[in-house]
C-alpha positions in Angstrom: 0.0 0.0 0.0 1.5 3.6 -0.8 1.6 6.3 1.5 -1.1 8.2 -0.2 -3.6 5.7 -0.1 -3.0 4.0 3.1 -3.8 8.3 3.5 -6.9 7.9 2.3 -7.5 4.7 4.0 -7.0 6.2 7.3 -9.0 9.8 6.5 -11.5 8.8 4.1 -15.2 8.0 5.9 -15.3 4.8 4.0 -12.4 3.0 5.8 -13.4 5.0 9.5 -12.6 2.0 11.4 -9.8 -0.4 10.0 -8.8 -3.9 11.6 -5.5 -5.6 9.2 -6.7 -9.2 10.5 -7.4 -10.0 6.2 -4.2 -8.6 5.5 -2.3 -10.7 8.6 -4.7 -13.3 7.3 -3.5 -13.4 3.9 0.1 -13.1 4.2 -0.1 -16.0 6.3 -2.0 -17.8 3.9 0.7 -16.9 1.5 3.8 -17.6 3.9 2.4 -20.6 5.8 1.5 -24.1 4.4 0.8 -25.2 8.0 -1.2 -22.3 8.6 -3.6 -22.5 5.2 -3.8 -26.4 6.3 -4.9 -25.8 9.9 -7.5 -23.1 8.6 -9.3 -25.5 6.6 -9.9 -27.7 9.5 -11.3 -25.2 11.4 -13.9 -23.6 9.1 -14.9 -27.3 8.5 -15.4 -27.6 12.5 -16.9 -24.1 12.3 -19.1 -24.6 9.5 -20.7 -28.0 11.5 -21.3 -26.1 14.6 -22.9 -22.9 12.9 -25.5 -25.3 11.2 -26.0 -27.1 14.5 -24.9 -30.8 13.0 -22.9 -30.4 15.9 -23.2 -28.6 18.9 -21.2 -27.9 22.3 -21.5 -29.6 25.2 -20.3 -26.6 27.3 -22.8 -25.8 30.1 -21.1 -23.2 31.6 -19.2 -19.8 31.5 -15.3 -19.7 29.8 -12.8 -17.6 31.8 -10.3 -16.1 29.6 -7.0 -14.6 31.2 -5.8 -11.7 29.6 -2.5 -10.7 29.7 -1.9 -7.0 28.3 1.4 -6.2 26.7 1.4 -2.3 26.0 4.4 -0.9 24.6 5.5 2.7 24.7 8.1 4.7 22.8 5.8 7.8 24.2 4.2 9.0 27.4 0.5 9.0 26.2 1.3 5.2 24.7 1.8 3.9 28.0 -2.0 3.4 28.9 -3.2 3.8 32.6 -4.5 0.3 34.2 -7.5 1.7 34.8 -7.7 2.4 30.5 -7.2 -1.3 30.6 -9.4 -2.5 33.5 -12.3 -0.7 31.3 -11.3 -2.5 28.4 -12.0 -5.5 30.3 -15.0 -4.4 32.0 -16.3 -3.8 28.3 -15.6 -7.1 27.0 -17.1 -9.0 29.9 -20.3 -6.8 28.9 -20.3 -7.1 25.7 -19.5 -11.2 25.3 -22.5 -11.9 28.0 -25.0 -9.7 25.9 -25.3 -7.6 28.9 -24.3 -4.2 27.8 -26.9 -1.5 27.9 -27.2 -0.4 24.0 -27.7 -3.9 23.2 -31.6 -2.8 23.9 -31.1 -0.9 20.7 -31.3 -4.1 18.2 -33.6 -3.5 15.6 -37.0 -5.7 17.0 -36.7 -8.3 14.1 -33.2 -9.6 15.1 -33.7 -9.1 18.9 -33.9 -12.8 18.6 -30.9 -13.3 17.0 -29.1 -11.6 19.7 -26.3 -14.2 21.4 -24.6 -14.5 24.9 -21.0 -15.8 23.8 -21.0 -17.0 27.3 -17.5 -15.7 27.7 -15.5 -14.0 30.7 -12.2 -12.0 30.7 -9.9 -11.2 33.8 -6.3 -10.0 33.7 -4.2 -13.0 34.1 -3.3 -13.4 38.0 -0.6 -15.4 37.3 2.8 -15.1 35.0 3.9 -18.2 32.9 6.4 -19.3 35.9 3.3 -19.2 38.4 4.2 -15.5 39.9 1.4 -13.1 40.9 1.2 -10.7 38.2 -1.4 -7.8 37.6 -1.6 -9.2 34.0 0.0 -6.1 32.6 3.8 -5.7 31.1 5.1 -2.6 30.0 7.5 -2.3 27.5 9.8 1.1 26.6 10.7 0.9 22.9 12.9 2.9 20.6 10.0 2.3 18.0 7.7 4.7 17.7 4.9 2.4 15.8 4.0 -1.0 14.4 2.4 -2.6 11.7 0.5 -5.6 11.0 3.8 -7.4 10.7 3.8 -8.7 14.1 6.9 -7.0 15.8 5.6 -6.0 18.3 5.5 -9.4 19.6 8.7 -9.6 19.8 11.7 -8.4 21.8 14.3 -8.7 19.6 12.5 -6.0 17.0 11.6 -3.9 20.4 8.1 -5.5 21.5 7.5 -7.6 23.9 7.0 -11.9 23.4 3.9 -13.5 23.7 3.2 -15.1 26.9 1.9 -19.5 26.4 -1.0 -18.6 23.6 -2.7 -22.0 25.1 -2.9 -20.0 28.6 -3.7 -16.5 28.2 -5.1 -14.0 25.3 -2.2 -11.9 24.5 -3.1 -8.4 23.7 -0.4 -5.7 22.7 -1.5 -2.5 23.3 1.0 0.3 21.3 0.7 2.9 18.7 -0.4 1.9 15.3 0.5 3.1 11.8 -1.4 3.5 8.5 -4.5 4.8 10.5 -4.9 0.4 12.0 -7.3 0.4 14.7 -6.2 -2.8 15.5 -5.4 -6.4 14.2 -6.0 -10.3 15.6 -4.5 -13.7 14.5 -7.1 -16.1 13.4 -7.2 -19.7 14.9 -4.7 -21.6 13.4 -1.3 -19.7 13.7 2.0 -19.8 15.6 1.6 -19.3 19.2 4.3 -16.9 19.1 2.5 -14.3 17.4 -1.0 -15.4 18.7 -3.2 -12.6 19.6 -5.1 -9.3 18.8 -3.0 -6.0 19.0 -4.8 -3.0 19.9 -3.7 1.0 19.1 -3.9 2.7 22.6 -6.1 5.6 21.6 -9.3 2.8 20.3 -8.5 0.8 23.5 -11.2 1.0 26.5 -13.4 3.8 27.8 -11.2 6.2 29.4 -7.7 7.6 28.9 -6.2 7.9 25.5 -9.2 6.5 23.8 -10.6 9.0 21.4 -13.9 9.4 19.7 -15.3 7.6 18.1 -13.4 4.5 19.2 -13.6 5.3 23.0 -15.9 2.5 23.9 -14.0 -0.4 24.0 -15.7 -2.3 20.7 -12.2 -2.7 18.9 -10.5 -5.0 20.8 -14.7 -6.9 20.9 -14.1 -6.9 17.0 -10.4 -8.0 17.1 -11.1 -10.7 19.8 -14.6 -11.9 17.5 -11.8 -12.5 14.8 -9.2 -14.3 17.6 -11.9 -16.6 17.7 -12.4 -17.0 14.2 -15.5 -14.5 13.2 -14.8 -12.9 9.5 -16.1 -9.2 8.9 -20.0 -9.1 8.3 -19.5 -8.2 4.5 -17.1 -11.0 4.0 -14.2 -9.4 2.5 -15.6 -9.0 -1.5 -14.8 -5.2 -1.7 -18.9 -4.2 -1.9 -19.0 -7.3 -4.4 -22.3 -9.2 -2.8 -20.8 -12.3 -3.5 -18.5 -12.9 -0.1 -19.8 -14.3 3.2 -18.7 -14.3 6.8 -20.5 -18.1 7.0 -22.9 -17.3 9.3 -26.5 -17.9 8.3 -28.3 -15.6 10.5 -25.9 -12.0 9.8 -28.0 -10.3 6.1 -25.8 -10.3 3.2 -24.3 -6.7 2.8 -22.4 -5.3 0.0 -19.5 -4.2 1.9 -18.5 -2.6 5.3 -20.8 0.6 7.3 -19.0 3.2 8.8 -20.4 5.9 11.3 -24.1 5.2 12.6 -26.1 4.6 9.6 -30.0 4.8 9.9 -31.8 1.7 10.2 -32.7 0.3 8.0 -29.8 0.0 5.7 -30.1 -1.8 2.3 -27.6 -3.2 0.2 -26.9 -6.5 -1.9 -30.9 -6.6 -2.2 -31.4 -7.2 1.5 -34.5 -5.6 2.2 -36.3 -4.8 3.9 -34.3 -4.8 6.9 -31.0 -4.6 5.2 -27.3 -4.7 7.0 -26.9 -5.9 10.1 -24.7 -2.7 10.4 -24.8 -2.7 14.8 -22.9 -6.4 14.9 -19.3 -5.9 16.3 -18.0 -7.2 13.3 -19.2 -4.2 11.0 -16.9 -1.1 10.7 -19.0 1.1 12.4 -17.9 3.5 15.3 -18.1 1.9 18.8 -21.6 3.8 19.5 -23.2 1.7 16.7 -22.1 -1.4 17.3 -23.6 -3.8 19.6 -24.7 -7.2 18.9 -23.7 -10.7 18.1 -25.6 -13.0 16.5 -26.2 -16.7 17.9 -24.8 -18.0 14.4 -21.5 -16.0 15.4 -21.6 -17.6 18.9 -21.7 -21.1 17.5 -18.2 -20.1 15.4 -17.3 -19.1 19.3 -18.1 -22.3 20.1 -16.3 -24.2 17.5 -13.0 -22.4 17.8 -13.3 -23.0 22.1 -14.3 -26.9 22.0 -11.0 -27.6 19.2 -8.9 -24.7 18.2 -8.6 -22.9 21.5 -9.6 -26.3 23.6 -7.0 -25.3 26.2 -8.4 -21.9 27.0 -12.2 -23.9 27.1 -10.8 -26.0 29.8 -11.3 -22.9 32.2 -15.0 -23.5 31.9 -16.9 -22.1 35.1 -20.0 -22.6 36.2 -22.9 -19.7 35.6 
């Protein structure tokens, strides 16, 4: 991408909110034989589980440790804990269905509306059984990062993934190209396993800035951590891509903003997009739903993929 459009990208209303998990996506596709392998396997799993020929067994909650990795070459990059502990606070809401806007669904997919039946916490301990906060902090000499992973890393002046079968890694540091943020499908090394977040779209508080300051990036980045595509399914507005969920409308390509309801495209009236799923582009106002075909995905990627981090099942 040149600079001048990766400009317009980052300016233009259209591209409002950008996430680089496609483009991580397919460079690994292109890189990784193993990777392109183990994807096929799991959109098989994921395809039986969204059309219910299979179904989990899971009864109870999942408790997902987090451990935050924010690294600062600046004063304003190196978020406050409390900008993090509302992160969390915001994906505990927003996974259980129980935020507040969620009473703004359109009536005819109220019942569509899904409780992932996920929980976060920062991690409590560190890989060698310590008690941590769940936060590192890193000083580094670079001033941003793209979606080539090094920020994971040390040795490029990041920090490395702690055990991706333990904890969700998320980096937390300053962004180029006008990236919101970026996750790693299912399916990839461990050592660059995770979603990466820029620190002014992370949280409620802090250095998050309109109109990314509620928390709903690192909700999309995570939905794609556990292997949920965009809503519009990638076809650049051609009607023909799908995220391979049955119950999210076919749209022609991503909403940015707050669009009116409703909003029609790729002949999908008369309630059109589904514009208000996390998985849209829209600003974190505007978003606030998934669907129960998206939590079935969920589901697939915790019972195989991400079995490890399923295994912390708690009871409602």
């Amino acid at each position: 991408m040149s600079d001048a459009q990766a400009f317009l990208r980052a300016t233009s209303p259209d591209y409002s909110r950008w996430c680089g998990a496609m483009e991580v996506h397919r460079r690994l596709l292109t890189l990784n034989p193993e990777y392109a392998e183990n994807r096929a396997l799991i959109e098989n799993t994921a395809f039986a589980y969204e059309s219910m020929d299979q179904v989990t067994a899971r009864q109870g909650l999942i408790d997902i440790p987090v451990v935050v990795h924010v690294v600062h070459s600046h004063p304003e990059q190196n978020v406050s804990d409390a900008q993090i502990h509302s992160q969390i606070d915001v994906l505990n809401q927003d996974y259980r269905a129980s935020n507040p806007d969620v009473s703004k669904v359109p009536a005819v997919w109220q019942d569509l509306v899904a409780d992932a039946r996920l929980q976060f916490h920062l991690a409590r301990t560190d890989p060698l059984g310590r008690p941590t906060d769940g936060i590192t902090r890193t000083e580094s000499a670079v001033d941003d990062w793209d979606t080539d992973d090094l920020v994971k890393f040390s040795l490029s002046g990041g920090q490395d993934a702690w055990p991706a079968d333990i904890y969700l890694n998320l980096w937390v540091c300053q962004l180029r190209r006008g990236l919101l943020g970026y996750a790693q499908f299912p399916g990839g090394a461990a050592s660059t396993d995770g979603v990466v977040i820029t620190h002014t779209a992370l949280g409620t508080t802090g250095t998050a800035t309109a109109p990314f300051d509620g928390g709903r990036t690192a909700v999309h980045e995570i939905g794609h951590w556990l292997n949920l595509r965009h809503i519009w399914g990638d076809d650049d507005e051609g009607c023909s891509g799908s995220d391979f969920v049955a119950d999210t409308p076919n749209q022609a390509g991503a909403n940015a903003g707050s669009p009116t309801f409703p909003h029609v495209t790729c002949g999908n009236g008369p309630d059109g997009d589904m514009f208000m799923n996390y998985m849209d582009y829209t600003d974190d106002a505007a978003m606030f739903m998934f669907t129960k075909g998206q939590s079935a995905r969920m589901d697939a990627t915790l019972d195989n993929a991400r079995l490890t981090l399923s295994r912390q099942a708690v009871a409602v």
